[in-house]
mmCIF file of the N, C-alpha and C atoms, coordinates in Angstrom:
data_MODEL
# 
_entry.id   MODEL 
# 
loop_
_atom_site.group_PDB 
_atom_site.id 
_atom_site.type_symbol 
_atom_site.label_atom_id 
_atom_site.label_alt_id 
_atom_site.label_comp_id 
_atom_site.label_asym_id 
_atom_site.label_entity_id 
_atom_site.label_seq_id 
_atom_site.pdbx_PDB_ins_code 
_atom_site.Cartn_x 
_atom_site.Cartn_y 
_atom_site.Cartn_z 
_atom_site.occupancy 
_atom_site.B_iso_or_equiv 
_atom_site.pdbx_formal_charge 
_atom_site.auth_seq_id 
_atom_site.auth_comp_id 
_atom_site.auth_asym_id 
_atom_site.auth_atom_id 
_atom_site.pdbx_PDB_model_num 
ATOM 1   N N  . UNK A 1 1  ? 6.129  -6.642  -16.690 1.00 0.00 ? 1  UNK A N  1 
ATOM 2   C CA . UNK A 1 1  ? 6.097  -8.044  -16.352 1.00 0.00 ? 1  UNK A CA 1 
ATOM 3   C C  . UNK A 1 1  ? 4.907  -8.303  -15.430 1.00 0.00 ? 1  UNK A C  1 
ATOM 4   N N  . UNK A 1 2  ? 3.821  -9.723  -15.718 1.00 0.00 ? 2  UNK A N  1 
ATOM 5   C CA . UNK A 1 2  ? 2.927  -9.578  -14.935 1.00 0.00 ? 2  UNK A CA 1 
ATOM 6   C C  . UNK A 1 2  ? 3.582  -10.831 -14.142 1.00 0.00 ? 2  UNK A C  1 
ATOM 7   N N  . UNK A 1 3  ? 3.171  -11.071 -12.656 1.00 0.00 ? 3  UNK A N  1 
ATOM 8   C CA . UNK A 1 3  ? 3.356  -11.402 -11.716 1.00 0.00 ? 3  UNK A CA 1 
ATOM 9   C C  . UNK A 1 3  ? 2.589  -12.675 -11.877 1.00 0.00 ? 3  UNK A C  1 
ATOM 10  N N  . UNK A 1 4  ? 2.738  -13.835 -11.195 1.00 0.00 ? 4  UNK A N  1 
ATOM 11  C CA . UNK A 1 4  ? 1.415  -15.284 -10.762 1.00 0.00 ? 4  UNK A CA 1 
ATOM 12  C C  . UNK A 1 4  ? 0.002  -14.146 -9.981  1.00 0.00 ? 4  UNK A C  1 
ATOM 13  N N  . UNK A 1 5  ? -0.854 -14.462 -10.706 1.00 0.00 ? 5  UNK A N  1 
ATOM 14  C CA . UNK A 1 5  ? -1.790 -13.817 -9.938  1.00 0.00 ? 5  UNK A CA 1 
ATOM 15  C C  . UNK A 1 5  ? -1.955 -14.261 -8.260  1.00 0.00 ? 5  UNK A C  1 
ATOM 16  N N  . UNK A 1 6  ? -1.848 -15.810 -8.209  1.00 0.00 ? 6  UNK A N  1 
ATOM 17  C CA . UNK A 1 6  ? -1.813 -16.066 -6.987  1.00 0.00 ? 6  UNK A CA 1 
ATOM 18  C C  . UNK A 1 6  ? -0.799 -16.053 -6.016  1.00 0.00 ? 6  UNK A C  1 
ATOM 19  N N  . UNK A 1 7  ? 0.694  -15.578 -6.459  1.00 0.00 ? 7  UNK A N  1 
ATOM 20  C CA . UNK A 1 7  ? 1.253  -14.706 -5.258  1.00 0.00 ? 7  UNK A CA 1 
ATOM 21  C C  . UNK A 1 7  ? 1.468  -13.652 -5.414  1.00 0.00 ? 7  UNK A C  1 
ATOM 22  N N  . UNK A 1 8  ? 1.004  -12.890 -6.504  1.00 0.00 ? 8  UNK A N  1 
ATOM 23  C CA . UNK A 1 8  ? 0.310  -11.612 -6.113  1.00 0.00 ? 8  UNK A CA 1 
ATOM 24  C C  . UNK A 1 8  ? -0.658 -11.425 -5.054  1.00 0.00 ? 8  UNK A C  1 
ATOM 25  N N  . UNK A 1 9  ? -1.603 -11.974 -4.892  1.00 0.00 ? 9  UNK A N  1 
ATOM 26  C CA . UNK A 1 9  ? -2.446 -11.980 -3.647  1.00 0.00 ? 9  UNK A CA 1 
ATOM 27  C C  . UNK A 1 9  ? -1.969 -12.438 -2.717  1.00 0.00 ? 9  UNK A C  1 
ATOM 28  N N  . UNK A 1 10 ? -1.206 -13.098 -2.639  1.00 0.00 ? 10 UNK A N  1 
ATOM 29  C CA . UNK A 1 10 ? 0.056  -13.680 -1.468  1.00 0.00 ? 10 UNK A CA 1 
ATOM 30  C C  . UNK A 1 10 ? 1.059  -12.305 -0.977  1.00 0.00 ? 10 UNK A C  1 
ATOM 31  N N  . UNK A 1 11 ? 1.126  -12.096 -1.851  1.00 0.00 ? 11 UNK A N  1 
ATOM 32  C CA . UNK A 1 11 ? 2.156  -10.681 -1.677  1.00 0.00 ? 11 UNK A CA 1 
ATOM 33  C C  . UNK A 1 11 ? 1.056  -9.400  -1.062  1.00 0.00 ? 11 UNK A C  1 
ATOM 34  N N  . UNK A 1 12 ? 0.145  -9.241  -1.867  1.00 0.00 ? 12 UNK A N  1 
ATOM 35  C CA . UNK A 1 12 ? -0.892 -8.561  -1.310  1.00 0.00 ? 12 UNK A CA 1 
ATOM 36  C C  . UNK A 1 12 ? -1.181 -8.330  -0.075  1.00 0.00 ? 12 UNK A C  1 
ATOM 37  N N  . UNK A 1 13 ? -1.504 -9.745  0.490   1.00 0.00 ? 13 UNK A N  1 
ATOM 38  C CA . UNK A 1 13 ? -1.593 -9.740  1.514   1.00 0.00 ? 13 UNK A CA 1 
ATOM 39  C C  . UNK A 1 13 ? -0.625 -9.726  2.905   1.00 0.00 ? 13 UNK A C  1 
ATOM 40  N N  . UNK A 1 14 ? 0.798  -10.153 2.591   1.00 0.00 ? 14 UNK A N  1 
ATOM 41  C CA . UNK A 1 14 ? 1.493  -9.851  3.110   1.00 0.00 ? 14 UNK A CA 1 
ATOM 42  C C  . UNK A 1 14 ? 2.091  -8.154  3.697   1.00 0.00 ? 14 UNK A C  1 
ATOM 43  N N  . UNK A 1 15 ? 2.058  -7.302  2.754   1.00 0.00 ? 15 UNK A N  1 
ATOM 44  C CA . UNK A 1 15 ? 2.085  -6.062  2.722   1.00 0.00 ? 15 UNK A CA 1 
ATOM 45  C C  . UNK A 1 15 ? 1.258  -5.654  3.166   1.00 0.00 ? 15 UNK A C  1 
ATOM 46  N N  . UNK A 1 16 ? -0.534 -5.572  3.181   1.00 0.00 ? 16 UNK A N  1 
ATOM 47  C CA . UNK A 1 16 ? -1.274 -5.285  3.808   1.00 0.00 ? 16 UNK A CA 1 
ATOM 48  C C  . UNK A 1 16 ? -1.012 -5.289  5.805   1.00 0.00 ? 16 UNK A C  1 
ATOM 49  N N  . UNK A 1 17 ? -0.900 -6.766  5.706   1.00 0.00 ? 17 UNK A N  1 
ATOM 50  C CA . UNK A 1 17 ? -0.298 -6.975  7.298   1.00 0.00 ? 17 UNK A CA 1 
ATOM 51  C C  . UNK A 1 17 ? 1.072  -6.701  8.007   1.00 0.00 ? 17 UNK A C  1 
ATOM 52  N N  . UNK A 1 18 ? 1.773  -6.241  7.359   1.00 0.00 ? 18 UNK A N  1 
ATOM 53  C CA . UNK A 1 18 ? 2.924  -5.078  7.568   1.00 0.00 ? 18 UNK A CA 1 
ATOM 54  C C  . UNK A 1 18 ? 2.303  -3.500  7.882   1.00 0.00 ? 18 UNK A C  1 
ATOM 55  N N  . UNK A 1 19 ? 1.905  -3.644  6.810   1.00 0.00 ? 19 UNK A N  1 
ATOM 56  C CA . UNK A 1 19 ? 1.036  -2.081  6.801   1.00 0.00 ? 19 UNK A CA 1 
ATOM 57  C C  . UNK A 1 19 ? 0.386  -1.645  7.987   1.00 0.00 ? 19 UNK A C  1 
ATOM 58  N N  . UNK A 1 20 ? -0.460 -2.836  8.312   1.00 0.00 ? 20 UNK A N  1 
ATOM 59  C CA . UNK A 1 20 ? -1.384 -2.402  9.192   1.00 0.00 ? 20 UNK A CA 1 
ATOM 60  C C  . UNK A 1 20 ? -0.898 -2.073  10.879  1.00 0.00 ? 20 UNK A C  1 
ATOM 61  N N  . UNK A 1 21 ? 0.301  -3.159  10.946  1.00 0.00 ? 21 UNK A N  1 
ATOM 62  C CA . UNK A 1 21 ? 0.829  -3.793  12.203  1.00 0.00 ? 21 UNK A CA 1 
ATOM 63  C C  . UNK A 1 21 ? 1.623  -2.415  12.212  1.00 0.00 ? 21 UNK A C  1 
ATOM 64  N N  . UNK A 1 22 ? 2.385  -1.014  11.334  1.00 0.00 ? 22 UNK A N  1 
ATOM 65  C CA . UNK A 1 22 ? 3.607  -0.456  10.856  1.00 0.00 ? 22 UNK A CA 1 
ATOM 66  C C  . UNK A 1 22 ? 2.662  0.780   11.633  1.00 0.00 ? 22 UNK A C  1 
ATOM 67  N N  . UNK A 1 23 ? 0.707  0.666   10.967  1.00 0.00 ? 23 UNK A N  1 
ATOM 68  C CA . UNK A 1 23 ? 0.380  2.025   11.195  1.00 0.00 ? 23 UNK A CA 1 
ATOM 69  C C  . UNK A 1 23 ? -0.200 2.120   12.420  1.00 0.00 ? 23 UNK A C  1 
ATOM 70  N N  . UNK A 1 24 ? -0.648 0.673   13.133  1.00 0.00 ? 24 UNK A N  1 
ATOM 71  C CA . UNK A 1 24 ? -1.511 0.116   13.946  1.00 0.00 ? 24 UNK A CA 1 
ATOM 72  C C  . UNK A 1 24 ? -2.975 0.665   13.531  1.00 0.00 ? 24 UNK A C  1 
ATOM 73  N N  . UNK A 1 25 ? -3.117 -0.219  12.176  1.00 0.00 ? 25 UNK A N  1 
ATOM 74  C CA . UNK A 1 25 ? -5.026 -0.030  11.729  1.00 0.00 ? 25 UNK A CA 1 
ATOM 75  C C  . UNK A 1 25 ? -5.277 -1.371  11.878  1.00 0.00 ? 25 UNK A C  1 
ATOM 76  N N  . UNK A 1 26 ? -6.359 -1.316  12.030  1.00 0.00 ? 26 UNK A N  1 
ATOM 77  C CA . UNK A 1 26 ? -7.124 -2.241  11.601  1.00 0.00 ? 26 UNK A CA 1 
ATOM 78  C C  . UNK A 1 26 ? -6.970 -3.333  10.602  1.00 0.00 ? 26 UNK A C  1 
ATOM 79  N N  . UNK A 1 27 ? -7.053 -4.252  10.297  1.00 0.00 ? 27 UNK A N  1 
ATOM 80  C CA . UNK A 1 27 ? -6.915 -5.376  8.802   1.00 0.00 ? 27 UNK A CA 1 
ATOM 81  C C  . UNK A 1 27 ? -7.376 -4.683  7.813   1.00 0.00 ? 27 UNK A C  1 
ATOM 82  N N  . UNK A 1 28 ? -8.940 -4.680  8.746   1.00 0.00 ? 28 UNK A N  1 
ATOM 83  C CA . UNK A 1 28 ? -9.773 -4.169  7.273   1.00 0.00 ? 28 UNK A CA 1 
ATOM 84  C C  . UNK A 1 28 ? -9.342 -2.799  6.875   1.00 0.00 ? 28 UNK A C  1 
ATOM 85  N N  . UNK A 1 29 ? -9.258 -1.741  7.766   1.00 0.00 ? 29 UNK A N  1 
ATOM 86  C CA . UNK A 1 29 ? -8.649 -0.093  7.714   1.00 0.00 ? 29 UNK A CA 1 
ATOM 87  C C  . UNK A 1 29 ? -7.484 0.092   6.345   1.00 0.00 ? 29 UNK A C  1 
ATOM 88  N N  . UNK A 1 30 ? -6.620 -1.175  6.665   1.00 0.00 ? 30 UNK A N  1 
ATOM 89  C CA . UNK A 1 30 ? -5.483 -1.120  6.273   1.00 0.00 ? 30 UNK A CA 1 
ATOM 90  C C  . UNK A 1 30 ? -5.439 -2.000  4.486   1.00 0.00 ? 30 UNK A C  1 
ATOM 91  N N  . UNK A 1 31 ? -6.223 -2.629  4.219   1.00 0.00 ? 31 UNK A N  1 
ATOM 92  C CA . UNK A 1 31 ? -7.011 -3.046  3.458   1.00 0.00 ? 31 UNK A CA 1 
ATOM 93  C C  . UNK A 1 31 ? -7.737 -2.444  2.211   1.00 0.00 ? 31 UNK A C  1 
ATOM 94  N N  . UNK A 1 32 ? -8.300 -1.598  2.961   1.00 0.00 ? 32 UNK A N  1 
ATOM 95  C CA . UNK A 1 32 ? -9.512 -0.462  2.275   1.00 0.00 ? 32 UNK A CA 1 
ATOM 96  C C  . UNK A 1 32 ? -8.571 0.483   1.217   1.00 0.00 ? 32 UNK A C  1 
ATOM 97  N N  . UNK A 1 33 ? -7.398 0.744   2.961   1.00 0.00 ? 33 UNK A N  1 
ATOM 98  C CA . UNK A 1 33 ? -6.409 1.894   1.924   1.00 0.00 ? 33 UNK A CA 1 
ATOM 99  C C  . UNK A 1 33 ? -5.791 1.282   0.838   1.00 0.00 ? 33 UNK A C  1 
ATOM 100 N N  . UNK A 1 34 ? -5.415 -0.052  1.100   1.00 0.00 ? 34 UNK A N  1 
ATOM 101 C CA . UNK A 1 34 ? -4.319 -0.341  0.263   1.00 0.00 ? 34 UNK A CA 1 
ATOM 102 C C  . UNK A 1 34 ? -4.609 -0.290  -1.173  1.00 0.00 ? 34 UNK A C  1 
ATOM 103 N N  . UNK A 1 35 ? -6.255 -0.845  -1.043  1.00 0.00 ? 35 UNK A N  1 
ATOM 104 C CA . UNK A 1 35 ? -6.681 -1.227  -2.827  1.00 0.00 ? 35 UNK A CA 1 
ATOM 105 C C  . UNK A 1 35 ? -7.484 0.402   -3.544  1.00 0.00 ? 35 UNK A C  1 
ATOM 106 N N  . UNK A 1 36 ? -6.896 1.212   -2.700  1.00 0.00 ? 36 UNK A N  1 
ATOM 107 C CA . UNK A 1 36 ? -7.486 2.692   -3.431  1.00 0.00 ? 36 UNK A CA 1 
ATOM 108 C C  . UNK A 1 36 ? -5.869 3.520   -3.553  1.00 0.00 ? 36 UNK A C  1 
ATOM 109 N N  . UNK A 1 37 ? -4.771 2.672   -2.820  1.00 0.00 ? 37 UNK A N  1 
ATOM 110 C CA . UNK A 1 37 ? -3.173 3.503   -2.979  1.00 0.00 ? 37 UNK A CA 1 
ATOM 111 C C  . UNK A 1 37 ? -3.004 3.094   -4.610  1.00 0.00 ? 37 UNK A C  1 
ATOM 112 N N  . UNK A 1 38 ? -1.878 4.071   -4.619  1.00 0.00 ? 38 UNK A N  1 
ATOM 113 C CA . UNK A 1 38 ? -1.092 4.302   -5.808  1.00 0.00 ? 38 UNK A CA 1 
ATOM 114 C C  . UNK A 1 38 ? -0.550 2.767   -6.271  1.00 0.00 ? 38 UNK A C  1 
ATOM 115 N N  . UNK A 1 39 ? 0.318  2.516   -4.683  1.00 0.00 ? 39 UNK A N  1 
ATOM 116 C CA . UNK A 1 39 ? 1.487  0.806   -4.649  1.00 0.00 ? 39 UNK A CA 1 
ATOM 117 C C  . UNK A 1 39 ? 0.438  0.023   -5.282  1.00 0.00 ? 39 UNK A C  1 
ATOM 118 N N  . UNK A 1 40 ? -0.750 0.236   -4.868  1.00 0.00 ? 40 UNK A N  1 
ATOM 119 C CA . UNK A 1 40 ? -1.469 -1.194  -5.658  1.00 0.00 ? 40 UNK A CA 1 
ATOM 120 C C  . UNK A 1 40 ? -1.822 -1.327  -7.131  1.00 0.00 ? 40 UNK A C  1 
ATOM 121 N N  . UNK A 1 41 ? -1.956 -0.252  -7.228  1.00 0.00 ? 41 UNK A N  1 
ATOM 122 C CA . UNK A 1 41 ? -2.136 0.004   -8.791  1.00 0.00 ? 41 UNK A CA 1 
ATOM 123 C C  . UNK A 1 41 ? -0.622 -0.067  -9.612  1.00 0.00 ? 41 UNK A C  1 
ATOM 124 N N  . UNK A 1 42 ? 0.218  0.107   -8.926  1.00 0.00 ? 42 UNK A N  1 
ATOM 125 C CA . UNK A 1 42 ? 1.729  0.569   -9.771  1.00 0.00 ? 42 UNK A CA 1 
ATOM 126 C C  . UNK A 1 42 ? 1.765  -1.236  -9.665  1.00 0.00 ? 42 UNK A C  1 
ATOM 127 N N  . UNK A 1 43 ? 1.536  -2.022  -8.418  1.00 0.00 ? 43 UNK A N  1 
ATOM 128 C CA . UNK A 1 43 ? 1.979  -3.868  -7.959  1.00 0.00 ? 43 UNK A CA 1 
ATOM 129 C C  . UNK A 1 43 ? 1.514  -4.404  -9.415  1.00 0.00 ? 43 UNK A C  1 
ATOM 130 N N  . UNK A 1 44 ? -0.582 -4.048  -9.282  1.00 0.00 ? 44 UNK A N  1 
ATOM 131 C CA . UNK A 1 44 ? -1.004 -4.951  -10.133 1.00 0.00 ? 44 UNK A CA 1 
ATOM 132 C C  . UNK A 1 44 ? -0.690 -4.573  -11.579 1.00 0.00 ? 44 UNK A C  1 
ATOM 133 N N  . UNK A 1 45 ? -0.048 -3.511  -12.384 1.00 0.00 ? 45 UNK A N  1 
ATOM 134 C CA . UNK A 1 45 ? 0.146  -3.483  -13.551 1.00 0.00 ? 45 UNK A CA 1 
ATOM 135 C C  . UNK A 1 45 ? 1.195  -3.403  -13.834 1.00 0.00 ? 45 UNK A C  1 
ATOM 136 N N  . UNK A 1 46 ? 2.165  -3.952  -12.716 1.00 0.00 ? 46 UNK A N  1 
ATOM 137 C CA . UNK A 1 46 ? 3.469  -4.145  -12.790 1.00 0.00 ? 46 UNK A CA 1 
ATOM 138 C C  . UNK A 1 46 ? 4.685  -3.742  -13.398 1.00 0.00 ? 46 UNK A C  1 
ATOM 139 N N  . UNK A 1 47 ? 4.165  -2.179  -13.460 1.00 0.00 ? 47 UNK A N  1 
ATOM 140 C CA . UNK A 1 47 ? 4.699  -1.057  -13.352 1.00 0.00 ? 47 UNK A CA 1 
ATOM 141 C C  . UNK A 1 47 ? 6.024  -1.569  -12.357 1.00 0.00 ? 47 UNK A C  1 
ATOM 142 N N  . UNK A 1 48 ? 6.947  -1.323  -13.182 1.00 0.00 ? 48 UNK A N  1 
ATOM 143 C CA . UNK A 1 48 ? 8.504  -0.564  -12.461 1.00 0.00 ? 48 UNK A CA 1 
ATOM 144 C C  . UNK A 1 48 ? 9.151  -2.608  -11.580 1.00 0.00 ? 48 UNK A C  1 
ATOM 145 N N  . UNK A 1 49 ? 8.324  -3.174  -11.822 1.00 0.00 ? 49 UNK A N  1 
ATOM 146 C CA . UNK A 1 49 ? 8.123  -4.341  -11.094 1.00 0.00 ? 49 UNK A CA 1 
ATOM 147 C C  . UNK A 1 49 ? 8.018  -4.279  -10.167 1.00 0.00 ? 49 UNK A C  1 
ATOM 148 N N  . UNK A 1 50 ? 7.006  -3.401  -9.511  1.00 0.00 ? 50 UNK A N  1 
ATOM 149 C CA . UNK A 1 50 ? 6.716  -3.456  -7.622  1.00 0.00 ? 50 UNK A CA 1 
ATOM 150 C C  . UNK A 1 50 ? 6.662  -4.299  -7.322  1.00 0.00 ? 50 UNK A C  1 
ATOM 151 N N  . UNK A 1 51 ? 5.835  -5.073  -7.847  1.00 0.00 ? 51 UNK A N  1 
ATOM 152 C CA . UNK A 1 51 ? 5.605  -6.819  -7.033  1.00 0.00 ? 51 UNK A CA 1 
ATOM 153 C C  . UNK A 1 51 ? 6.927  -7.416  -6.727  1.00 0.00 ? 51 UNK A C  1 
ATOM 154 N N  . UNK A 1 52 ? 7.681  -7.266  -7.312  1.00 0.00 ? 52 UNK A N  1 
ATOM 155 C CA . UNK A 1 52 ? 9.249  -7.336  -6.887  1.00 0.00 ? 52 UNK A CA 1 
ATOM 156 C C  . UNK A 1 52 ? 9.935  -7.287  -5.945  1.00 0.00 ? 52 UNK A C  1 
ATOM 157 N N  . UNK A 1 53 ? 9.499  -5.753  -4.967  1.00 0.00 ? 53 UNK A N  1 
ATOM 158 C CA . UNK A 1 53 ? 10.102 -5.180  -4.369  1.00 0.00 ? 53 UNK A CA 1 
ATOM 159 C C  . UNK A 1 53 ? 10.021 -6.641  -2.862  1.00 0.00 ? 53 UNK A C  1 
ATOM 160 N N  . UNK A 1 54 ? 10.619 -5.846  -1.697  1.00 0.00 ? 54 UNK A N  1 
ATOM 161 C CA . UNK A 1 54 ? 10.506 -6.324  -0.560  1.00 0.00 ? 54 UNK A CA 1 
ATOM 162 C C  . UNK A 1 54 ? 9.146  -5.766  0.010   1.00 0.00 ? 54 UNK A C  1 
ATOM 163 N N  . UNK A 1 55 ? 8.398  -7.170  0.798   1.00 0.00 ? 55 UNK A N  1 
ATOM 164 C CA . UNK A 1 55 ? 7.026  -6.442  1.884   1.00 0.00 ? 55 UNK A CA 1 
ATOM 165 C C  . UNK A 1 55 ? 7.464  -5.357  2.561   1.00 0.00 ? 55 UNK A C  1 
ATOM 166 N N  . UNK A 1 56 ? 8.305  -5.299  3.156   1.00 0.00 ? 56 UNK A N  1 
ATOM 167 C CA . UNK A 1 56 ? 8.957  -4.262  4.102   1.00 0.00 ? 56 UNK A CA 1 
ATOM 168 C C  . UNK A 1 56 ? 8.963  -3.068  3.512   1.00 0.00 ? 56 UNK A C  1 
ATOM 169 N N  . UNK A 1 57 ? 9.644  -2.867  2.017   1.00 0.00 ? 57 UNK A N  1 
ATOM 170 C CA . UNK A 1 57 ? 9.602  -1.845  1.240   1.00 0.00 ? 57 UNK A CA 1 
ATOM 171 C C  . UNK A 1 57 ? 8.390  -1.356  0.826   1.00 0.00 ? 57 UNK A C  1 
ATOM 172 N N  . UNK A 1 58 ? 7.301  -2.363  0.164   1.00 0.00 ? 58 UNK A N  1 
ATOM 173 C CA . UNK A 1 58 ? 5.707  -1.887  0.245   1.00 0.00 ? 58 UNK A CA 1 
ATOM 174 C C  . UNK A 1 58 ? 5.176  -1.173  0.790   1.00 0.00 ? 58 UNK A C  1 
ATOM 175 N N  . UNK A 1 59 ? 4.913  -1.901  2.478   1.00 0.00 ? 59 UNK A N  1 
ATOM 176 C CA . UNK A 1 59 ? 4.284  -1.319  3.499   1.00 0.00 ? 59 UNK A CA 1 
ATOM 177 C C  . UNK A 1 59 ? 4.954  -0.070  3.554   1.00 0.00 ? 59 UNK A C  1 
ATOM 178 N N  . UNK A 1 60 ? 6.447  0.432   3.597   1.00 0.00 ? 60 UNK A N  1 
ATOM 179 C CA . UNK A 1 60 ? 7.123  1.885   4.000   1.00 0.00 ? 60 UNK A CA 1 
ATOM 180 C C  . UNK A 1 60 ? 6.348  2.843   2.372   1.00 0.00 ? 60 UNK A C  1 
ATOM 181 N N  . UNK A 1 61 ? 6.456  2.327   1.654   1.00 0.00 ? 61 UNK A N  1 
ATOM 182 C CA . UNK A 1 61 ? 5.592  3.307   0.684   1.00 0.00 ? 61 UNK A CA 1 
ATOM 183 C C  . UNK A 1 61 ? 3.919  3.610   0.585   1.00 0.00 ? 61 UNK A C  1 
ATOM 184 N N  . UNK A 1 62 ? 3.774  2.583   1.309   1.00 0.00 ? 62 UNK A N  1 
ATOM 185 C CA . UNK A 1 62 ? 2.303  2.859   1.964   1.00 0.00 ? 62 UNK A CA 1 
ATOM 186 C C  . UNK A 1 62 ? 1.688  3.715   3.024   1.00 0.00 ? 62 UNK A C  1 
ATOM 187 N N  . UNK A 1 63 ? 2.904  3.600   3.885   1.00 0.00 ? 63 UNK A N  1 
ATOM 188 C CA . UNK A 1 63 ? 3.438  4.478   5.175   1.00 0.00 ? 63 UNK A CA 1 
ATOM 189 C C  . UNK A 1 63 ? 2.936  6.366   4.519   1.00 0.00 ? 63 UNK A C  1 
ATOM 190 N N  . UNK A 1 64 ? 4.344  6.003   4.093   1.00 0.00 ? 64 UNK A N  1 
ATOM 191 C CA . UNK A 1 64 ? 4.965  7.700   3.265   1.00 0.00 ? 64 UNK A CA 1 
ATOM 192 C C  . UNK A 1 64 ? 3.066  8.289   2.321   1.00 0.00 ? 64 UNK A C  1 
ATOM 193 N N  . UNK A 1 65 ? 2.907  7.337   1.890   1.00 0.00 ? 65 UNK A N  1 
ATOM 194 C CA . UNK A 1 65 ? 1.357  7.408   0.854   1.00 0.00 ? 65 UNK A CA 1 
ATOM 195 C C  . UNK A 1 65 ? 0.093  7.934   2.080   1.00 0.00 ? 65 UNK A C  1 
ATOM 196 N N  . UNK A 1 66 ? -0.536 7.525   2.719   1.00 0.00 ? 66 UNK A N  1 
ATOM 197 C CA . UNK A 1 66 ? -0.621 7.774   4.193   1.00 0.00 ? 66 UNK A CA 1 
ATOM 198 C C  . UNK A 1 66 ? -0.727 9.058   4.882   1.00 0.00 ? 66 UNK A C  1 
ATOM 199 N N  . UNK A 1 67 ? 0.832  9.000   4.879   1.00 0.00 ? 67 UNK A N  1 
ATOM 200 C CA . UNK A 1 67 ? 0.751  10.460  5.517   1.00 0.00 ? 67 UNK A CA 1 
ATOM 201 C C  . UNK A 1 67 ? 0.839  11.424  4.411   1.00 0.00 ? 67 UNK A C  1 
ATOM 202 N N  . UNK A 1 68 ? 0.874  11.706  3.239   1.00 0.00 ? 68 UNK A N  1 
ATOM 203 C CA . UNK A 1 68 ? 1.081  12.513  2.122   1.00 0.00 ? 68 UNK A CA 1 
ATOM 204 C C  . UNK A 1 68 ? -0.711 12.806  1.953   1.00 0.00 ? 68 UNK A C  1 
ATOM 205 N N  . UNK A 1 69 ? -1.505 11.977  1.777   1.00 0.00 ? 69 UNK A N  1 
ATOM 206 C CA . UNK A 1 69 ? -2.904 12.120  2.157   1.00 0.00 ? 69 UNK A CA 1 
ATOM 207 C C  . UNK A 1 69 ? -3.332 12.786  3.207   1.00 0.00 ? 69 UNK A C  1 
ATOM 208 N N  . UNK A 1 70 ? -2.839 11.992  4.286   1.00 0.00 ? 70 UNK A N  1 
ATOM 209 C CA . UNK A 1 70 ? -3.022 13.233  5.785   1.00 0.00 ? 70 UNK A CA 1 
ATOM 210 C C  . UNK A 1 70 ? -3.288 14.193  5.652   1.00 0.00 ? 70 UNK A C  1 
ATOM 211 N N  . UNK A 1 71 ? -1.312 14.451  5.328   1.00 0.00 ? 71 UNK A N  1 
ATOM 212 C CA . UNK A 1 71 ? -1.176 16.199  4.985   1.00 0.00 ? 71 UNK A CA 1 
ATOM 213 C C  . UNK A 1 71 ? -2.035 16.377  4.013   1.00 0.00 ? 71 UNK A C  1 
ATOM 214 N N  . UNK A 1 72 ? -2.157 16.376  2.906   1.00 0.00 ? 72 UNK A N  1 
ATOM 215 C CA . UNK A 1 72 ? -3.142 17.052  2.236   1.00 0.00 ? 72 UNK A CA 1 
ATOM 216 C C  . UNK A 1 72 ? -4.541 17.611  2.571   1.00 0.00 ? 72 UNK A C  1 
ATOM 217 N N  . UNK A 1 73 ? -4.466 16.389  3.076   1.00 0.00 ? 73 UNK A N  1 
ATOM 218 C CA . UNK A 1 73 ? -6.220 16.605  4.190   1.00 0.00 ? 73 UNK A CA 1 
ATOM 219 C C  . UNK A 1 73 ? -6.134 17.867  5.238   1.00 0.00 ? 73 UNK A C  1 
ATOM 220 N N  . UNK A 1 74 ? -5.511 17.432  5.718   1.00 0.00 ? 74 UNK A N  1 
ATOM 221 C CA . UNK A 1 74 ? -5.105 18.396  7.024   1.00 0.00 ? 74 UNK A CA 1 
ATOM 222 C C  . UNK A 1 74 ? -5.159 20.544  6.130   1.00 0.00 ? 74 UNK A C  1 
ATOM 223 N N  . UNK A 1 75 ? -4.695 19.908  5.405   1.00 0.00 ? 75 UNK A N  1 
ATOM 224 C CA . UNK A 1 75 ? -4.182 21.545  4.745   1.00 0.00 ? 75 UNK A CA 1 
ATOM 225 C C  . UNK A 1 75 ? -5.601 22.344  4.177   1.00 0.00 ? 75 UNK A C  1 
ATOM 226 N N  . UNK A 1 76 ? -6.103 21.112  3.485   1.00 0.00 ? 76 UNK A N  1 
ATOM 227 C CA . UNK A 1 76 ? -7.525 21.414  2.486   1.00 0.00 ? 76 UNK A CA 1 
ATOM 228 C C  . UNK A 1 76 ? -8.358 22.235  3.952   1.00 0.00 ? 76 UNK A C  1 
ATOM 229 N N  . UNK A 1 77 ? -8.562 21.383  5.387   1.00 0.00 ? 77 UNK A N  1 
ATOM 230 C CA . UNK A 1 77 ? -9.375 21.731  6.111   1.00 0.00 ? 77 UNK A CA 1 
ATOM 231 C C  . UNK A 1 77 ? -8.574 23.042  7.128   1.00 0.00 ? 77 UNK A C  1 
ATOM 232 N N  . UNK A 1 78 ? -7.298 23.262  6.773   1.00 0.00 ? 78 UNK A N  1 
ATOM 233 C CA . UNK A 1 78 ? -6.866 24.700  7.540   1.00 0.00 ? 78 UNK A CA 1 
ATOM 234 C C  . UNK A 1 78 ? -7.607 26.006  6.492   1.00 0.00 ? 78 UNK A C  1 
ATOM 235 N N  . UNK A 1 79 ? -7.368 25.720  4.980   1.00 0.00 ? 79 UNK A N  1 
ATOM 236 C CA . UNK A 1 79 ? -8.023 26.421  4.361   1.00 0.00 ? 79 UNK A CA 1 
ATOM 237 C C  . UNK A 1 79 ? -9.514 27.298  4.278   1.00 0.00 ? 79 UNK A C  1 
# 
């Protein structure tokens, strides 16, 4: 199911500013990540109907996305 494009970007942006306020980044920080995460790609092709979900629920999978990168990072450079 595709979403109104324009509260998709409504939604977009809402989640973004959860996100950011959740990780304490930046707008833009929080921004950057969002449109290179998984959630955004699963939102805009409306996959599973993310756009659906709750902001609250977004931002926490953005969270979890985040630190799953971290760690990865973190591990690549103990290596």
């Amino acid at each position: 199911m595709n979403a109104n494009p324009i509260l998709l970007q409504k939604k977009y942006a809402r989640v973004v500013e959860r996100f950011a306020g959740e990780q304490n980044l930046s707008l833009d920080a929080a921004l950057q990540f969002f449109y290179r995460s998984e959630v955004y790609h699963l939102m805009r092709q409306g996959v599973s109907d993310m756009h659906c979900m709750s902001d609250a629920y977004l931002a926490q999978e953005l969270c979890l996305e985040l630190a799953e990168k971290e760690r990865t990072s973190e591990q690549r450079n103990t290596i």
